[in-house]
Short mmCIF file of the C-alpha atoms (twelve columns), coordinates in Angstrom:
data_MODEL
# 
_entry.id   MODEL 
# 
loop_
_atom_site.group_PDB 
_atom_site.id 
_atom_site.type_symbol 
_atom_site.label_atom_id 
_atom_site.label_alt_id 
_atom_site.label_comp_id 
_atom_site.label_asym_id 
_atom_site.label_seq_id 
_atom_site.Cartn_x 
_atom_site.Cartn_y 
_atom_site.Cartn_z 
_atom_site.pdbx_PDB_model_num 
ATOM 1   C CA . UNK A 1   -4.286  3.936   -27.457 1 
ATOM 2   C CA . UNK A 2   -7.958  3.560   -26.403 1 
ATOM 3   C CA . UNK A 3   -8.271  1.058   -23.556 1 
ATOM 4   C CA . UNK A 4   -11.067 -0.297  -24.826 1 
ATOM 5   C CA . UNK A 5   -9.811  -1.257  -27.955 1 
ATOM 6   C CA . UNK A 6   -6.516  -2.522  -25.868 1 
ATOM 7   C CA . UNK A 7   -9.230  -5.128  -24.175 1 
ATOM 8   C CA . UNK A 8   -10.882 -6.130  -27.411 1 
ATOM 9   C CA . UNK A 9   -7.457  -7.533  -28.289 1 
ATOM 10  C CA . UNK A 10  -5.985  -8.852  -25.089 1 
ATOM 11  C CA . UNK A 11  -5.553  -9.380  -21.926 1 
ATOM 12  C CA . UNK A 12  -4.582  -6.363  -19.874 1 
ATOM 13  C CA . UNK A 13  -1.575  -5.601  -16.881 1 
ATOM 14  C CA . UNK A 14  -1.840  -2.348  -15.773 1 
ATOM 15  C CA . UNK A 15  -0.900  -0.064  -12.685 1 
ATOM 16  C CA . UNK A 16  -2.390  2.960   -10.662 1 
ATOM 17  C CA . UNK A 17  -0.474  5.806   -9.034  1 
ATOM 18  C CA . UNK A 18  -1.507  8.770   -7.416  1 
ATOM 19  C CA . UNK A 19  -0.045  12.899  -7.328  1 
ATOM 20  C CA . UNK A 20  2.239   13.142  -4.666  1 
ATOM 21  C CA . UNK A 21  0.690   15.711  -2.174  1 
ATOM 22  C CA . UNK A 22  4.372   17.334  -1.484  1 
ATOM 23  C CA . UNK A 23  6.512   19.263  -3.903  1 
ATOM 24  C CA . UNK A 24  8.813   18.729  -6.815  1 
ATOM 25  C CA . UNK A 25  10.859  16.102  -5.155  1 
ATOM 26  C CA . UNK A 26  7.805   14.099  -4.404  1 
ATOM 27  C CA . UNK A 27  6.939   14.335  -7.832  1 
ATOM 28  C CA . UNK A 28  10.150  13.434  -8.754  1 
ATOM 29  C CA . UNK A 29  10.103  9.968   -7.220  1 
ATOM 30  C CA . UNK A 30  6.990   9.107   -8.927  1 
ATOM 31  C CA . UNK A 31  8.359   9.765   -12.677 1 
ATOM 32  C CA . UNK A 32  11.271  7.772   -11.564 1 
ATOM 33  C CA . UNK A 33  8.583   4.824   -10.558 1 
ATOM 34  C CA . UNK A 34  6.552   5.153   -13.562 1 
ATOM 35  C CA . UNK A 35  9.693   5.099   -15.803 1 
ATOM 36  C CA . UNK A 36  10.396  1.702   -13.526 1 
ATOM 37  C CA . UNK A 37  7.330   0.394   -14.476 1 
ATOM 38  C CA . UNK A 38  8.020   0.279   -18.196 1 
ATOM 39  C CA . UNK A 39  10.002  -2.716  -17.350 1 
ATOM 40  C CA . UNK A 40  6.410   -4.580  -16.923 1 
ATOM 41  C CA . UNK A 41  4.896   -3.123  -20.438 1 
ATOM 42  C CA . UNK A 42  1.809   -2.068  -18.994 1 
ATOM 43  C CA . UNK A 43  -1.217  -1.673  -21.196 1 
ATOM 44  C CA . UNK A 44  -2.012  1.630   -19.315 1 
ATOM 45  C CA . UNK A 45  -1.182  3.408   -16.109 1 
ATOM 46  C CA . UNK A 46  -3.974  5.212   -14.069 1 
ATOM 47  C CA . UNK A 47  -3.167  8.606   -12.253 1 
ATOM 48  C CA . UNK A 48  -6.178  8.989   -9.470  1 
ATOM 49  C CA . UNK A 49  -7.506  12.984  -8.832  1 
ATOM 50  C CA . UNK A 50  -6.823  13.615  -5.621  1 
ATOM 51  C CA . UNK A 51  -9.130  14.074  -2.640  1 
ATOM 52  C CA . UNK A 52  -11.484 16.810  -3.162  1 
ATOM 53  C CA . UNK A 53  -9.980  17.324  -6.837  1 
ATOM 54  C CA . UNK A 54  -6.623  19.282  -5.206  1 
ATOM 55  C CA . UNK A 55  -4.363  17.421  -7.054  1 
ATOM 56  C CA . UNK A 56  -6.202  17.731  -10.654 1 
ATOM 57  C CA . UNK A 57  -3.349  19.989  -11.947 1 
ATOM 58  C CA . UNK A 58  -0.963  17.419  -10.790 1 
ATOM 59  C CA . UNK A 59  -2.925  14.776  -12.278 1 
ATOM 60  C CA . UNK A 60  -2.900  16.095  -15.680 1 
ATOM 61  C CA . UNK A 61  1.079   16.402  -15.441 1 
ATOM 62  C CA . UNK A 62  1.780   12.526  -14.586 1 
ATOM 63  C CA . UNK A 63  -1.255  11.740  -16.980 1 
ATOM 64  C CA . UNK A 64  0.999   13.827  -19.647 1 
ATOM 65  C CA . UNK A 65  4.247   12.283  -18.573 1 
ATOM 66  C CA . UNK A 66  3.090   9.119   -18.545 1 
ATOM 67  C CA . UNK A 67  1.445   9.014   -22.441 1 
ATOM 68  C CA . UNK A 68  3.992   11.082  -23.740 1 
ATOM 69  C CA . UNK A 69  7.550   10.632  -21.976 1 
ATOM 70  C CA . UNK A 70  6.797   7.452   -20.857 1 
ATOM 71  C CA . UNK A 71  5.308   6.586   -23.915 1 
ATOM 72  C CA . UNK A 72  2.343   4.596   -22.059 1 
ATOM 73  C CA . UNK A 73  -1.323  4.796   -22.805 1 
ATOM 74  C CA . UNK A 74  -2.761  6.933   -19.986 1 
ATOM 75  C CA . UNK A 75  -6.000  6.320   -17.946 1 
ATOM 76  C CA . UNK A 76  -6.508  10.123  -15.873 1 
ATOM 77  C CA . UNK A 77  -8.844  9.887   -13.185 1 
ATOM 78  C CA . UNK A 78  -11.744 12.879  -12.574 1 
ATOM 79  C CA . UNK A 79  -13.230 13.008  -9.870  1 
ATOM 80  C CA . UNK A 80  -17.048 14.534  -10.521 1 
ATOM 81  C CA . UNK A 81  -17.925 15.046  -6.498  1 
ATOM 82  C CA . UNK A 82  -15.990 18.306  -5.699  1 
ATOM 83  C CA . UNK A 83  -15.986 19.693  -9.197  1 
ATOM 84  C CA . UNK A 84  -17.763 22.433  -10.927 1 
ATOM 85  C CA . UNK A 85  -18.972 21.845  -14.896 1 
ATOM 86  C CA . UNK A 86  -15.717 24.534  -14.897 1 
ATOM 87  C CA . UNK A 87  -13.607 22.000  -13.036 1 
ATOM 88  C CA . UNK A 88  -14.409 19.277  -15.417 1 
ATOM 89  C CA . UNK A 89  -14.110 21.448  -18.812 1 
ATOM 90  C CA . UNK A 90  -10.933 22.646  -17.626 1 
ATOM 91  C CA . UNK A 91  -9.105  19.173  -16.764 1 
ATOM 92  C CA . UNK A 92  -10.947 17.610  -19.481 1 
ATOM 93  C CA . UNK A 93  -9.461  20.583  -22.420 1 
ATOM 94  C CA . UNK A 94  -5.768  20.168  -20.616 1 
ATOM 95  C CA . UNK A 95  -5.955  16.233  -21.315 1 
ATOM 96  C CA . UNK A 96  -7.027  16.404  -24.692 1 
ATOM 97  C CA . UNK A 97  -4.513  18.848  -25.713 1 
ATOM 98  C CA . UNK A 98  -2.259  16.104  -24.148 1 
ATOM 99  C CA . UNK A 99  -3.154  13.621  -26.380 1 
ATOM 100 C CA . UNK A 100 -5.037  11.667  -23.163 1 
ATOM 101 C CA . UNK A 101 -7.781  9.599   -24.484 1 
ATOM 102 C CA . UNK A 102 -8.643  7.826   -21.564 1 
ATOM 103 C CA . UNK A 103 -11.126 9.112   -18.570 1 
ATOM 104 C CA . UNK A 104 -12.104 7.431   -15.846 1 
ATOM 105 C CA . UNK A 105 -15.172 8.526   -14.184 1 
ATOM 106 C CA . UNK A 106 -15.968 8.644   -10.594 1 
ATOM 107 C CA . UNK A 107 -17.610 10.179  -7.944  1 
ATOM 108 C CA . UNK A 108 -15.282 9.967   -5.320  1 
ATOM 109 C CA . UNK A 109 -16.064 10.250  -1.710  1 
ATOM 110 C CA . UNK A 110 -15.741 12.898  0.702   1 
ATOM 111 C CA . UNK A 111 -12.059 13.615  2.174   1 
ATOM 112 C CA . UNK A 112 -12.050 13.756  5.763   1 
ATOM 113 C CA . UNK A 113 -12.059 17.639  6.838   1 
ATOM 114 C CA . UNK A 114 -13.966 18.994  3.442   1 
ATOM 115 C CA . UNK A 115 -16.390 21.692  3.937   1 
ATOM 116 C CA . UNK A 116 -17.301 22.654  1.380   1 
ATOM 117 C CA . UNK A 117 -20.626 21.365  -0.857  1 
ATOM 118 C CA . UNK A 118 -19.774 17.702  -2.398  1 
ATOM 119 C CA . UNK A 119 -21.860 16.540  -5.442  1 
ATOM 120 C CA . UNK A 120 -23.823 19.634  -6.070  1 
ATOM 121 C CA . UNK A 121 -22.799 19.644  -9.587  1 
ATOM 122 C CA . UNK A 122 -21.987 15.335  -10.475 1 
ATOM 123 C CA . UNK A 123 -23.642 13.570  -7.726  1 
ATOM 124 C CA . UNK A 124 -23.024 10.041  -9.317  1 
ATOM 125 C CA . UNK A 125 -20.205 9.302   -11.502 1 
ATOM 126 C CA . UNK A 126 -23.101 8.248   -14.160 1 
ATOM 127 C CA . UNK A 127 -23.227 11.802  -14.371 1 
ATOM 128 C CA . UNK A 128 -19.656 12.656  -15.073 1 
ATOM 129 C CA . UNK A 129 -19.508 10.330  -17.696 1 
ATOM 130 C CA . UNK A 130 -22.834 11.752  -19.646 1 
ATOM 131 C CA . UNK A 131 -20.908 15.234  -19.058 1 
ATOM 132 C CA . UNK A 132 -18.323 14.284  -21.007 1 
ATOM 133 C CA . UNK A 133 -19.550 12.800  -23.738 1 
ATOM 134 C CA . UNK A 134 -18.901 15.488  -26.038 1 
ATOM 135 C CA . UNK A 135 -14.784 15.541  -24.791 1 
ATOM 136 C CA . UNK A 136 -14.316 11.971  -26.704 1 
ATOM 137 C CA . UNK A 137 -13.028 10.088  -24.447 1 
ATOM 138 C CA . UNK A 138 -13.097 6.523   -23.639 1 
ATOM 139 C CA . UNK A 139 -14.644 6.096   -20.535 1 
ATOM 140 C CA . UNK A 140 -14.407 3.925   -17.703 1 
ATOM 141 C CA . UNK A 141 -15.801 3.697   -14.217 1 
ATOM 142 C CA . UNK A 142 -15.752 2.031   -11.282 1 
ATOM 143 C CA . UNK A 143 -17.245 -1.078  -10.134 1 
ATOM 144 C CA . UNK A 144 -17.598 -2.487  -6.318  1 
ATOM 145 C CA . UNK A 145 -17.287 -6.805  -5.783  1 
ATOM 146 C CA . UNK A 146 -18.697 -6.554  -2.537  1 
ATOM 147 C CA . UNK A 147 -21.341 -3.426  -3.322  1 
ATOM 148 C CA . UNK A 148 -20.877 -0.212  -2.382  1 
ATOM 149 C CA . UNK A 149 -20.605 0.964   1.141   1 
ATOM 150 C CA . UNK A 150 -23.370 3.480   0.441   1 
ATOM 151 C CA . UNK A 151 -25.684 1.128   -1.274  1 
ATOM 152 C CA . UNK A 152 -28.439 -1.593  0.935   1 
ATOM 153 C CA . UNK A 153 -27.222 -4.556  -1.890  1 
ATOM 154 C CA . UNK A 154 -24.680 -5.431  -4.425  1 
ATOM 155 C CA . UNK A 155 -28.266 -5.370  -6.240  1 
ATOM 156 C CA . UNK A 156 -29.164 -1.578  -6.111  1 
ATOM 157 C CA . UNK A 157 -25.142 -0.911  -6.420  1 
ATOM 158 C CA . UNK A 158 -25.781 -3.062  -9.952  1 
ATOM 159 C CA . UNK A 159 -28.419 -0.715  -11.317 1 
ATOM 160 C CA . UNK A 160 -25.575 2.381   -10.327 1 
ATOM 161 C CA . UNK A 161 -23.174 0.085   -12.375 1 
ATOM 162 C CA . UNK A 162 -26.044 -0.245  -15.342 1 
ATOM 163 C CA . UNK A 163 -26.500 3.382   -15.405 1 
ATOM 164 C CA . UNK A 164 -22.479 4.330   -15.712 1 
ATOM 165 C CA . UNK A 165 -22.259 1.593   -18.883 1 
ATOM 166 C CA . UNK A 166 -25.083 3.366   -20.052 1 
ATOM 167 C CA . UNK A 167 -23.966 7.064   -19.585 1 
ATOM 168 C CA . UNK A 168 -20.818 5.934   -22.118 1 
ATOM 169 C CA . UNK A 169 -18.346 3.613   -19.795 1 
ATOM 170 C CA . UNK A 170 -16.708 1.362   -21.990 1 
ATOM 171 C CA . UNK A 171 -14.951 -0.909  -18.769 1 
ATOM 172 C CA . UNK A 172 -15.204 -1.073  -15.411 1 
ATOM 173 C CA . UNK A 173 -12.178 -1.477  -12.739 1 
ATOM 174 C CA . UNK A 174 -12.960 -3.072  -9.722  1 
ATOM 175 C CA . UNK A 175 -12.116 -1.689  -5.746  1 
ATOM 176 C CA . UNK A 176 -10.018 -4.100  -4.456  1 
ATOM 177 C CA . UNK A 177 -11.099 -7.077  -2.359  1 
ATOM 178 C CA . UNK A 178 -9.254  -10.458 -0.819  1 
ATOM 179 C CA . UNK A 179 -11.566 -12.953 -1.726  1 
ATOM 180 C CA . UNK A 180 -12.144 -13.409 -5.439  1 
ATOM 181 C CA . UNK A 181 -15.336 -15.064 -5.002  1 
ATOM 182 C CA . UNK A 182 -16.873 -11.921 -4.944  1 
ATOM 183 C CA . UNK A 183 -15.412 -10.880 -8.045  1 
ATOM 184 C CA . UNK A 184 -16.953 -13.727 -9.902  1 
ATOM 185 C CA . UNK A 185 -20.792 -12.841 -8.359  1 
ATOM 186 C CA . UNK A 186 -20.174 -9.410  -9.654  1 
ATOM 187 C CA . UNK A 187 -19.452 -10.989 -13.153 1 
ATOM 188 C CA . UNK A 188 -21.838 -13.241 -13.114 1 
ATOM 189 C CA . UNK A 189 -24.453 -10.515 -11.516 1 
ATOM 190 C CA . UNK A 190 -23.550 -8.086  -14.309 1 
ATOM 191 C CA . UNK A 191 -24.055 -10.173 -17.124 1 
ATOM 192 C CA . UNK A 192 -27.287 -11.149 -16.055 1 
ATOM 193 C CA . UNK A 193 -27.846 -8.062  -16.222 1 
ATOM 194 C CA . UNK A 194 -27.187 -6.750  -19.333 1 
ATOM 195 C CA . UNK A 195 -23.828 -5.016  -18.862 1 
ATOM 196 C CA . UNK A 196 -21.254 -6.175  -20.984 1 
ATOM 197 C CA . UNK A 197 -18.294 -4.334  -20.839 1 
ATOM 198 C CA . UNK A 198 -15.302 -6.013  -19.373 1 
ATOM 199 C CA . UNK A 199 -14.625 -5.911  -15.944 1 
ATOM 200 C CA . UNK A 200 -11.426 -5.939  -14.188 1 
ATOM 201 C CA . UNK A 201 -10.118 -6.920  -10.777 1 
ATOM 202 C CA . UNK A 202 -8.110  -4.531  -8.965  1 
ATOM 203 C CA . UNK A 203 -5.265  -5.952  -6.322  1 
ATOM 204 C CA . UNK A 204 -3.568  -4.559  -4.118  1 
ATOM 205 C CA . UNK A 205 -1.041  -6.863  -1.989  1 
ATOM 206 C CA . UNK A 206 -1.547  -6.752  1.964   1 
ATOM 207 C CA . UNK A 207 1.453   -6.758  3.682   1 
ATOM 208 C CA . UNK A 208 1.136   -4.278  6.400   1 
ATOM 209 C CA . UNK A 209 -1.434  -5.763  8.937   1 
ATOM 210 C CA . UNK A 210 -1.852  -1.829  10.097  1 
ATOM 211 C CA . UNK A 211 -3.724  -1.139  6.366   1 
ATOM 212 C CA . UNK A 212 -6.629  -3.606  7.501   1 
ATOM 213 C CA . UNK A 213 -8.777  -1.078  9.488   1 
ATOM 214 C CA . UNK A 214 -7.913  1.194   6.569   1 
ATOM 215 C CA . UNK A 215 -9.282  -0.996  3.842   1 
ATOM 216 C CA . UNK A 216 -12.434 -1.916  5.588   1 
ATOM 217 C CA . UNK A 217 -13.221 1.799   5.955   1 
ATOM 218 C CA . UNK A 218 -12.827 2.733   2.890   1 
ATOM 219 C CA . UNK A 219 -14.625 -0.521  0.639   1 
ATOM 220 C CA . UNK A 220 -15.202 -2.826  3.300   1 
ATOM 221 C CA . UNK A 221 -13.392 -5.621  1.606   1 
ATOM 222 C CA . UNK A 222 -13.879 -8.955  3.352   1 
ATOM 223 C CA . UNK A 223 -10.582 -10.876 4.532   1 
ATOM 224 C CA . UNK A 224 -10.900 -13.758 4.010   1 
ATOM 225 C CA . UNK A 225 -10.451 -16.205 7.404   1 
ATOM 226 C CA . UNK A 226 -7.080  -18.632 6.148   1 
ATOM 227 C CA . UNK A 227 -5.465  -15.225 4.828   1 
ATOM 228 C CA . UNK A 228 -6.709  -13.370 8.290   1 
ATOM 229 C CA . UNK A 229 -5.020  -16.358 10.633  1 
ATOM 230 C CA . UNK A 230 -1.637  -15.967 8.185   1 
ATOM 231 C CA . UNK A 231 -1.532  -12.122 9.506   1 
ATOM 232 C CA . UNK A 232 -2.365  -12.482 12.893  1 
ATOM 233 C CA . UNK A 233 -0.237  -14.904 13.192  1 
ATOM 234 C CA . UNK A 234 3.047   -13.203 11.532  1 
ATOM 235 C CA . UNK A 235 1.679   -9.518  11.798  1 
ATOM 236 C CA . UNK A 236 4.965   -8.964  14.363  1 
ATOM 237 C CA . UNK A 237 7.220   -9.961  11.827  1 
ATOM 238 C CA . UNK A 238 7.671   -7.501  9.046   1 
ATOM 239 C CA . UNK A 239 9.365   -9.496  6.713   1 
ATOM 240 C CA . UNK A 240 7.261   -13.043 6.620   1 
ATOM 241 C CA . UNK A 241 4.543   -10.913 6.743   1 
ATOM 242 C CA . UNK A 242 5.270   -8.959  3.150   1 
ATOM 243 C CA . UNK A 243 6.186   -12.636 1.767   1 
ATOM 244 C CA . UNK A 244 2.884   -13.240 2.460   1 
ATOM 245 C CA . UNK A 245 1.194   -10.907 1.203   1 
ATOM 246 C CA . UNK A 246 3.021   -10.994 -1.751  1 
ATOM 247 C CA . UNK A 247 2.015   -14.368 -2.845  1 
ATOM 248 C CA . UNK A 248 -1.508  -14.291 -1.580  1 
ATOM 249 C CA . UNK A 249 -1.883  -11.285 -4.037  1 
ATOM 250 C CA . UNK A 250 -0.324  -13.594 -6.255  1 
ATOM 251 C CA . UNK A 251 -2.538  -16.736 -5.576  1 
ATOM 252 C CA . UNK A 252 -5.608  -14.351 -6.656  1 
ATOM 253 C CA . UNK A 253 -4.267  -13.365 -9.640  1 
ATOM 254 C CA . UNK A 254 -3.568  -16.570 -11.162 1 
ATOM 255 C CA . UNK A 255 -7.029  -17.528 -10.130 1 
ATOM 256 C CA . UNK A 256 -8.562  -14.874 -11.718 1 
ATOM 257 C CA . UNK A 257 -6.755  -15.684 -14.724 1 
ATOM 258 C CA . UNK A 258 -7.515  -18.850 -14.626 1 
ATOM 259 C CA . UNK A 259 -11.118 -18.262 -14.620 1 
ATOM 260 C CA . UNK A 260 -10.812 -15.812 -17.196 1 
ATOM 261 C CA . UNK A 261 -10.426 -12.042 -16.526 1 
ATOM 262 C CA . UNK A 262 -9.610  -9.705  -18.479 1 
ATOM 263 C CA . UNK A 263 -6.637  -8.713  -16.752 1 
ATOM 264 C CA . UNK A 264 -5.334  -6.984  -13.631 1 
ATOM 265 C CA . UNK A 265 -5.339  -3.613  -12.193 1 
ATOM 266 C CA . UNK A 266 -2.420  -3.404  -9.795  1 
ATOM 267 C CA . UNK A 267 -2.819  -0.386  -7.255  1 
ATOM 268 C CA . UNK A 268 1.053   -0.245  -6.395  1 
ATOM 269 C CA . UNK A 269 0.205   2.889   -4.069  1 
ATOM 270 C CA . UNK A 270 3.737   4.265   -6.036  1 
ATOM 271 C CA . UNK A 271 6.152   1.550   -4.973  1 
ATOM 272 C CA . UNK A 272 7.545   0.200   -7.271  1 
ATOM 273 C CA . UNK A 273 8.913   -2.417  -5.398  1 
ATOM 274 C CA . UNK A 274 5.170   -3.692  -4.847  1 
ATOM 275 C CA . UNK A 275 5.232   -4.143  -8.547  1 
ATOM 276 C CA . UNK A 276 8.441   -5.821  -8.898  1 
ATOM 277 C CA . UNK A 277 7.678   -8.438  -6.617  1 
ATOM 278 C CA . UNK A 278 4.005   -9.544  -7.989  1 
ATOM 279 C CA . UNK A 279 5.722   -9.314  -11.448 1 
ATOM 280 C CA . UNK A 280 8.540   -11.245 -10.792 1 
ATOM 281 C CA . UNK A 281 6.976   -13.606 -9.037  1 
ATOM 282 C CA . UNK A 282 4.410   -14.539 -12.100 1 
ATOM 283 C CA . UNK A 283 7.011   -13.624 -15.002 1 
ATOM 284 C CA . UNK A 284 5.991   -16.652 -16.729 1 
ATOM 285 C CA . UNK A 285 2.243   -16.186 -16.615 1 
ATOM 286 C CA . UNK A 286 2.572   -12.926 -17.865 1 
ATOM 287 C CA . UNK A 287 4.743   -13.864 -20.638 1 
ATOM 288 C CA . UNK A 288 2.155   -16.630 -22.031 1 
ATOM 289 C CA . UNK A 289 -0.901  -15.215 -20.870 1 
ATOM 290 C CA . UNK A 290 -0.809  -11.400 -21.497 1 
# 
């Protein structure tokens, strides 16, 4: 199915993995997690690129597993940065003949140790999406609460947001972030405006105090302070320390649904434990309000 025409009809639950970088066994693991996550019925299940686009091969293979073993509609990632119009036409033919309907566009930033030329070809993710146009896809993009790390404002980073709704994005997933406030200025921002398609929040459940240097390096997501005192507090002990970031993960998703998003876009980073334990923990929720 189209995901847009999933979100004209309801309210969304959905998951993102990423191509192992090992071999077969690797790869293994991760069909055996996204057969796990059936349990959830996921509207869709996104399959990122890989950094630098090395992993595009193995991204069409869990895209094609996931829409047609799986039997789950599949969102592939493509990366426009460190591909060639080649790149792109190749990637783009292979998911079509897959029966993948569902794109999403980025730009993708610059892996740590790539030498070669980035963006000669897609330097905005606008870009991609006006590229592929032609392929039929239904296109989404991404969308930043707190602005992008390269851009002087959530403002300017609004116009970038404009122009991908524009080039043929039909949604927009967020990076994730800790304090939903900033997911409801982005909203509000957006309308204002002009963009309209829906928008929505991407979690991903803190419970390794190590990730936080991680996170703020790669979207700057703000902790908030109560949630910050919680893991310095417990950050030497493992176990409280998943509990709560567990249910603070949880705590933001039943306030975003509360104030009306669209869904959720859980980045489970291939556990599926991660997902078992935010879905157990608002069974109910999803059951009346998905």
């Amino acid at each position: 199915m189209r995901i847009d025409g999933i979100l004209s009809q309801k309210r969304t639950l959905s998951f993102e993995v990423f191509p192992p970088k090992k071999g077969a066994e690797e790869q293994d693991k991760l069909l055996a997690v996204i057969d796990g996550l059936k349990e959830f019925s996921p509207d869709f299940i996104s399959v990122t690129y890989g950094a630098g686009g090395s992993n595009s091969k193995n991204t069409v293979e869990i895209a094609d597993y996931i829409q047609n073993t799986a039997r789950i509609t599949a969102l592939a990632h493509i990366t426009g940065g460190p591909s060639t119009p080649a790149d792109v036409d190749g990637v783009a033919r292979a998911l079509r003949e897959r029966g993948v309907e569902n794109v999403l566009c980025l730009r993708g930033d610059r892996p740590v140790g790539y030498e070669a030329e980035y963006c000669r070809y897609f330097p905005h993710a606008s870009d991609l999406a006006e590229y592929l146009v032609p392929y039929s896809f239904t296109l989404g993009a991404a969308c930043y609460p707190e602005g992008h790390t390269e851009c002087e404002s959530l403002y300017a980073d609004l116009v970038n947001m404009k122009k991908k709704e524009e080039a043929g994005a039909k949604f927009f997933i967020t990076q994730i972030f800790y304090d939903n406030s900033y997911y409801y200025r982005l909203v509000n921002e957006a309308r204002r405006i002009g963009i309209t398609s829906p928008i929505l929040p991407g979690i991903m459940p803190l419970v390794n105090p190590k990730n936080i240097r991680r996170i703020k390096e790669m979207c700057g997501s703000t902790i908030p302070l109560e949630f910050r005192n919680m893991i310095e507090i417990y950050s030497s002990r493992p176990a409280v320390m998943e509990e709560i970031g567990y249910n603070y993960a949880v705590y933001q998703i039943i306030d975003l649904i509360a104030k009306g998003a669209p869904g959720v876009h859980l980045y489970v980073m291939n556990n599926l434990r991660t997902a078992q334990a935010i879905c157990s923990r608002i069974g109910r929720v999803l059951h009346e309000l998905f």
